[in-house]
C-alpha positions in Angstrom: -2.7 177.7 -102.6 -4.6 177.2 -99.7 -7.3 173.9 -99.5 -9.9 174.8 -97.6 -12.0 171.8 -96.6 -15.7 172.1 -97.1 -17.7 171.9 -93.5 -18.9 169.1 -91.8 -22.4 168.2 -92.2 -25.1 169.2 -89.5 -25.0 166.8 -87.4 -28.8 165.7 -87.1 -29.9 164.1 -84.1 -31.3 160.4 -85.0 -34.8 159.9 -83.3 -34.5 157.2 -80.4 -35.7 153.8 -81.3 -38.9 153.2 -79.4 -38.4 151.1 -76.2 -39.7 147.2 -76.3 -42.1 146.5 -73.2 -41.5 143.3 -71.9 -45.0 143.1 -70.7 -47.8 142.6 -72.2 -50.1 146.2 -72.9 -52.9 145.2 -70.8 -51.2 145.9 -67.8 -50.4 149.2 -69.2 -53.7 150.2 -70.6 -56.6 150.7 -68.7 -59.1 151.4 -71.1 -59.2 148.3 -73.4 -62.1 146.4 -75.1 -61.8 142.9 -76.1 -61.7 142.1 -80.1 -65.5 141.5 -81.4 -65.4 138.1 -82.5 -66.5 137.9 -86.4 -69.8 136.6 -86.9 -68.6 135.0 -90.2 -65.8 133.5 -88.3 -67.8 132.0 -85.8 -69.8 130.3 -88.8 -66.6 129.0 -90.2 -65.4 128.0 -87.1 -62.3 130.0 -87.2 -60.2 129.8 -83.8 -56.7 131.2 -83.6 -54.3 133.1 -81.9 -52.8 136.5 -83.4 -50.3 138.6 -81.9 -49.4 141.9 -82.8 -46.2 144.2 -82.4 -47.8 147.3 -80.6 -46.2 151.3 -80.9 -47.6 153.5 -78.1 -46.9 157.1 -78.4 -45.8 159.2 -76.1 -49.2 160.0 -75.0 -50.0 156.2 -74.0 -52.1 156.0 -77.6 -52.0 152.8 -79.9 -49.7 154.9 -83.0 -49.3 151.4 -85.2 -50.5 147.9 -84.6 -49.3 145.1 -86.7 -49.8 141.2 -87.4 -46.9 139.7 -86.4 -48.2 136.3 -86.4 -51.5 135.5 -87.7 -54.3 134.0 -86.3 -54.9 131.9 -90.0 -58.0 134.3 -90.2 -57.8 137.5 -92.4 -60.7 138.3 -90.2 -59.8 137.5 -86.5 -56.4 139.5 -87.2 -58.2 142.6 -88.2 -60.8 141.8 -85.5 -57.2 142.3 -83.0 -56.0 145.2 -85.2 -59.1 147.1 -84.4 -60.0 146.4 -81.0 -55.8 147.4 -80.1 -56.4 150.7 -82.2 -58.6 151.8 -79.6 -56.8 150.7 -76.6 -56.0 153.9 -74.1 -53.0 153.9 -72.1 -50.6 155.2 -69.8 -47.4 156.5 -70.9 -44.2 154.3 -71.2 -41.9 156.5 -69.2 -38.0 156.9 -69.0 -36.2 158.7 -66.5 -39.7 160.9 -65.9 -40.2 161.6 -69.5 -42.8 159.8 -71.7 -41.6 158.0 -74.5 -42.3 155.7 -77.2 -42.7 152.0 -76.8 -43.6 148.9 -78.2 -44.5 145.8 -77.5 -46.7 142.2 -78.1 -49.5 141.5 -77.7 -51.7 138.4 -78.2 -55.2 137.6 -78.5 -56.9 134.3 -78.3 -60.1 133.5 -80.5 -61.8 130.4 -79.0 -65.5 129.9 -79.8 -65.7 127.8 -76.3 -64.7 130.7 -74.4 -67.8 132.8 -76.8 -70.6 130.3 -76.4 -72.4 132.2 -73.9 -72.7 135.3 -75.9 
C-alpha cells in the first residue's frame, strides 16, 4: 500500500514584532499635552517618576501605554497613562512603510516645577 502523507500546514505569516524607538516619543509626536498633575496628589505631596512602554500604531496613534515603573502613586501613573493616550504622532517608518513601534517614555511629577500653577 501506498502512505500518503497528510499536507503540510498553511504556513501563516507571524505578524512582525513592533520596532523599539530608541528615542523618547516626544520627538516623535507633535501633538502632546503634559499629564494634569492630581490635585489629591499635590495634597499628599506625591512626587515621582513613571515611565511607560509606549505602542504607536501604524498611524502615529498611542495603541497601548503601560506602567513599566511606577511613580509610587496609583494616581500620578494614571495621570501619565492618560495624558500619553492622547499623544498624536508621526508614523514610525521602515523602508517607506509605516509600522508599529514602541518605546519609553518617562514623566517627572515634581510639585517645585508646579508651584506657579
Amino acid at each position: 500500500p501506498v502512505v500518503v502523507a497528510p499536507p503540510a500546514p498553511p504556513q501563516v505569516a507571524l505578524p512582525a514584532e513592533p520596532e523599539v524607538l530608541s528615542n523618547e516619543l516626544a520627538v516623535m509626536c507633535t501633538n502632546r499635552t503634559a499629564p494634569h498633575y492630581p490635585l489629591a496628589s499635590k495634597r499628599l505631596n506625591e512626587q515621582g517618576r513613571t515611565i511607560l512602554r509606549v505602542e504607536l500604531s501604524e498611524e502615529g496613534k498611542v495603541s497601548t501605554a503601560i506602567v513599566k515603573k511606577s511613580s509610587g502613586s496609583v494616581r500620578l501613573d494614571e495621570a501619565a497613562l492618560v495624558a500619553v493616550k492622547n499623544w498624536r504622532c508621526k508614523p514610525p517608518m521602515r523602508n517607506g512603510a509605516a509600522i508599529k513601534a514602541t518605546a519609553l517614555q518617562a514623566f517627572n511629577f515634581s510639585l517645585s516645577e508646579t508651584e506657579s500653577e
